[in-house]
C-alpha positions as CSV (number, residue, x, y, z in Angstrom):
1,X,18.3,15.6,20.5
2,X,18.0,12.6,22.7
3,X,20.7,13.1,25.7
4,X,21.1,9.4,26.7
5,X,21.1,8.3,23.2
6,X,22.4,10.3,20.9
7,X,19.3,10.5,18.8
8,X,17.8,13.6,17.5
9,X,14.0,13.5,18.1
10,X,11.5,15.6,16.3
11,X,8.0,16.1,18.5
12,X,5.4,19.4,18.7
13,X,5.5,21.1,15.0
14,X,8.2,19.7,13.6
15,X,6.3,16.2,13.9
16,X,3.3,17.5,13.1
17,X,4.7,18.9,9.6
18,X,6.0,15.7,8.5
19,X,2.4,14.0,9.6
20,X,0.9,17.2,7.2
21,X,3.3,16.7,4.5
22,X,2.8,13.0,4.1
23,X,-1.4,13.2,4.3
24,X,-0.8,15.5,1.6
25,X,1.3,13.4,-0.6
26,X,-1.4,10.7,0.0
27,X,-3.9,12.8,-1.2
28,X,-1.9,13.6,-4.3
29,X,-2.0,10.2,-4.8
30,X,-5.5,9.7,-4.8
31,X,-5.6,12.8,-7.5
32,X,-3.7,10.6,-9.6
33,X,-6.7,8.0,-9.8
34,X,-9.5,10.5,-10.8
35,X,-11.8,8.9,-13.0
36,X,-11.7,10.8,-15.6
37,X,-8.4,10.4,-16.6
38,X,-6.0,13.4,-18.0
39,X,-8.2,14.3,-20.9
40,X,-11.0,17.2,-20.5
41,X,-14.5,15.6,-20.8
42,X,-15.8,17.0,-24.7
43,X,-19.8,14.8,-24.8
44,X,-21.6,12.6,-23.2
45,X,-19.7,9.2,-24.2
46,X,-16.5,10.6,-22.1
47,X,-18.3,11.7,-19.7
48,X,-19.7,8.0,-19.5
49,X,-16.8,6.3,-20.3
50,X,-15.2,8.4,-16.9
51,X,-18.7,7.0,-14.8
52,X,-17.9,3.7,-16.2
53,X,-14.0,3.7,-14.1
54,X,-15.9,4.6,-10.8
55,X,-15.4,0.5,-9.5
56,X,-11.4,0.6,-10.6
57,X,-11.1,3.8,-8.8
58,X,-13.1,2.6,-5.6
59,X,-10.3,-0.1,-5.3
60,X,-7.5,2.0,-5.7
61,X,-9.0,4.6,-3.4
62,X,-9.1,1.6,-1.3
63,X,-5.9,0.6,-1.7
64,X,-4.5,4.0,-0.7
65,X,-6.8,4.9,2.2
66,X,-5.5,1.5,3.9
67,X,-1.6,2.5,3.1
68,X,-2.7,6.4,4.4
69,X,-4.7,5.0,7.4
70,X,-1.4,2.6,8.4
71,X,0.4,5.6,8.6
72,X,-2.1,7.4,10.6
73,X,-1.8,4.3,13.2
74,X,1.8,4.8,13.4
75,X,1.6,8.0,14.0
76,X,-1.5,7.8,16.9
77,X,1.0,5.0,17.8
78,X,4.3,7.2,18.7
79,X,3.8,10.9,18.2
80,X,7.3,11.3,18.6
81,X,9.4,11.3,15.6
82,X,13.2,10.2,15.0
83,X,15.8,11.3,11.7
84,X,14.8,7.4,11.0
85,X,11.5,6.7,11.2
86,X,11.5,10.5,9.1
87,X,13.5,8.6,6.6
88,X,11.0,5.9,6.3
89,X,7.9,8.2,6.1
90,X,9.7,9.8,3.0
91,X,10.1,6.6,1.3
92,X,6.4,6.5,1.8
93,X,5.7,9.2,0.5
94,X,7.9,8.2,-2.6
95,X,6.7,4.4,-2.8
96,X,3.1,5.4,-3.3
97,X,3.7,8.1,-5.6
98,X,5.3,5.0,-7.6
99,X,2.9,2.9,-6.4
100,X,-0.7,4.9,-7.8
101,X,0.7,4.0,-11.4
102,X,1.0,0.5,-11.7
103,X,-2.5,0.1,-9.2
104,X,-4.7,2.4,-11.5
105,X,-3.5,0.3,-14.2
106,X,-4.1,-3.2,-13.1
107,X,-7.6,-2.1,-11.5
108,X,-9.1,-0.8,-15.0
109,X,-7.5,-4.1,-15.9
110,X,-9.2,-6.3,-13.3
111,X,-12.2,-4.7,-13.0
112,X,-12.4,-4.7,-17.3
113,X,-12.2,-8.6,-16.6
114,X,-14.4,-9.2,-14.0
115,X,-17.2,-7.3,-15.5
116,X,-17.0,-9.6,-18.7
117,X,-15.7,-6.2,-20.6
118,X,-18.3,-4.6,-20.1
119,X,-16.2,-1.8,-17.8
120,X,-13.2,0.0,-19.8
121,X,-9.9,-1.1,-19.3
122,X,-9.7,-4.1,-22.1
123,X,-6.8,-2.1,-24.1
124,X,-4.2,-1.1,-21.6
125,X,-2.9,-4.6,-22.2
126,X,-1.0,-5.7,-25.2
127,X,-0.6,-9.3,-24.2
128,X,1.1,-11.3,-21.7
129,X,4.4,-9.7,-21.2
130,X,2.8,-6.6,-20.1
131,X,0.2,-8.2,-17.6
132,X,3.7,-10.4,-15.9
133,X,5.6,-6.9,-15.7
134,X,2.9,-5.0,-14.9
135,X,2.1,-7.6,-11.7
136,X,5.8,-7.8,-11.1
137,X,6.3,-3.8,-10.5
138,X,2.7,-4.0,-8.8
139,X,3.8,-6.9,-6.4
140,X,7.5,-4.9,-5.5
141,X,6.0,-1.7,-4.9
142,X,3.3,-3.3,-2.7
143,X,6.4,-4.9,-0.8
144,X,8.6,-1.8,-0.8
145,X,5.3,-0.1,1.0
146,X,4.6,-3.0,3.7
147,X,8.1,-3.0,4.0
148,X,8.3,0.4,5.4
149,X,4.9,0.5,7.6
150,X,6.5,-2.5,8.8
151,X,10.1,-0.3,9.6
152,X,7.9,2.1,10.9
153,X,5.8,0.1,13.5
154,X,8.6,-2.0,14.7
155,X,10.9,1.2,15.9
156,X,7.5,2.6,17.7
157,X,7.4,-1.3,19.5
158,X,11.3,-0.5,20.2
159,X,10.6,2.6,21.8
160,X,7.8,1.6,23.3
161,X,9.2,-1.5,25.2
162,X,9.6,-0.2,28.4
163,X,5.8,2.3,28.2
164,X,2.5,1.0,28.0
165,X,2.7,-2.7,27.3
166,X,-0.9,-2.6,25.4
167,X,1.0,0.0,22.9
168,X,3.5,-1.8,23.0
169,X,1.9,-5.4,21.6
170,X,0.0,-3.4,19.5
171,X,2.8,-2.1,17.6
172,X,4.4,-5.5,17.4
173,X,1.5,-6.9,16.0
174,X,0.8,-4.4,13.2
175,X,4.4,-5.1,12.3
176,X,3.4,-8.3,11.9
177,X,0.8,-7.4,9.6
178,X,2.7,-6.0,7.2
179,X,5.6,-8.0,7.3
180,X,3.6,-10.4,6.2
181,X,1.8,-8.7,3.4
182,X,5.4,-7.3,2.2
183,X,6.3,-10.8,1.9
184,X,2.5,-11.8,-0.5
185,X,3.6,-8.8,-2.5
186,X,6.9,-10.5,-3.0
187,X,5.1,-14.3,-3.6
188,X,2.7,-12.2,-5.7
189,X,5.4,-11.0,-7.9
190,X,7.2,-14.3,-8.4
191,X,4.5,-15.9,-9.2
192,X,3.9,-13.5,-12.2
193,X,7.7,-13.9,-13.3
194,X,7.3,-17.7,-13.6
195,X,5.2,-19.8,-16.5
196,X,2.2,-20.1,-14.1
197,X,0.9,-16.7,-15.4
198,X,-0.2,-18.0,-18.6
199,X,-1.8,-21.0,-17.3
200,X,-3.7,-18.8,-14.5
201,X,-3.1,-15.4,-15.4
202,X,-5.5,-14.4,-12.0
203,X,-3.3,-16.0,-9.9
204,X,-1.5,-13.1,-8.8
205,X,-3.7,-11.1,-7.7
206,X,-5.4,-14.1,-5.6
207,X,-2.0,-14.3,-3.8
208,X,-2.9,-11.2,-1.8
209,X,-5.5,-13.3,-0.2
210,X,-2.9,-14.9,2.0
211,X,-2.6,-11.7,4.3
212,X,-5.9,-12.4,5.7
213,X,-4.9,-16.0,5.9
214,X,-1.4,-15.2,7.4
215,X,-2.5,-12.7,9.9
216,X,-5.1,-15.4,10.7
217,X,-2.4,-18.3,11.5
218,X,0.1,-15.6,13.2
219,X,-2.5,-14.2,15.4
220,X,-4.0,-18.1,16.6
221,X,0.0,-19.3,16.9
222,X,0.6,-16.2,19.4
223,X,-2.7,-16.9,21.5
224,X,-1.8,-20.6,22.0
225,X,2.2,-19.3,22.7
């Protein structure tokens, strides 16, 4: 407990147990996206068919390593931990564990459609609807995850106002960063709601190219401030 605040703070084990418990959950994650799927492999076509998921399941790894390695910033960040920013690494722990479902299906999906068809993937889709709602849930659980690595490196830019002032721009920046790509998951999502889909059913997932863009114009508007 924080005397001059009030605030219980967690540092030592008790930190280092939530750090354990969410690389675990991250890892769980990744579990979720094994290639070969939930079925035992029986002959050579499954065991092909698993190979043939390998690029769907390097983007998802992706995905998650840059979510797990966020967190692992934060953490390197501000070792010491708060009943709040506990509460947010929780809801990380619960937003990717949402999260893995909706990626593993839209990156058999892309990957199915970049490759012409000839990677697997072409029959998780119905039709339209489920490619907009599939984006949609995609796009807000993207957001909800930003969302909180942005909660998360904000407080450590708080607490780390009056410290080391290189920390401390550091974690205002990486707010930054994911404030902004909470806010493409969001634009993402909306954009899959509306007609457009139909029209450009890719441009969705293009959206996400405007964090690079974002963090681009944020980073040149702060030099020249």
């Amino acid at each position: 407990m924080d005397g001059s605040s009030g605030v219980r703070v967690f540092q030592g084990p008790e930190s280092q147990r939530l750090d354990a418990f969410v690389d675990a959950a991250f890892a769980f994650a990744v579990s979720l996206l094994i290639i070969g799927g939930t079925e035992p492999l029986r002959s050579f076509t499954d065991l092909a068919t698993a190979l043939a998921r390998i690029p769907a399941f390097i983007f998802g790894f992706a995905l998650i390593a840059l979510f797990w390695t966020a967190h692992r910033t934060w953490s390197t960040l501000t070792p010491v931990r708060t009943g709040w920013t506990t509460l947010l690494s929780l809801a990380v722990v619960f937003a990717v564990l949402v999260f893995v479902f909706p990626l593993r299906l839209l990156a058999e999906t892309a990957t199915h459609y970049v490759s012409g068809g000839v990677l697997p993937g072409g029959r998780l889709m119905s039709g339209l609807a489920d490619l907009r709602w599939t984006y949609v849930i995609y796009g807000v659980a993207f957001a909800v995850l930003s969302g909180l690595n942005a909660g998360l490196f904000a407080h450590a830019a708080r607490a780390l106002r009056s410290g080391d002032a290189a920390t401390h721009r550091k974690g205002v920046q990486w707010a930054r960063t994911w404030t902004i790509s909470a806010a493409t998951g969001l634009i993402s999502a909306l954009i899959a709601a509306t007609p457009l889909l139909k029209v450009a059913p890719w441009l969705p997932g293009v959206a996400y190219n405007l964090i690079p863009v974002g963090v681009v114009a944020v980073t040149w508007r702060n030099r020249r401030g």
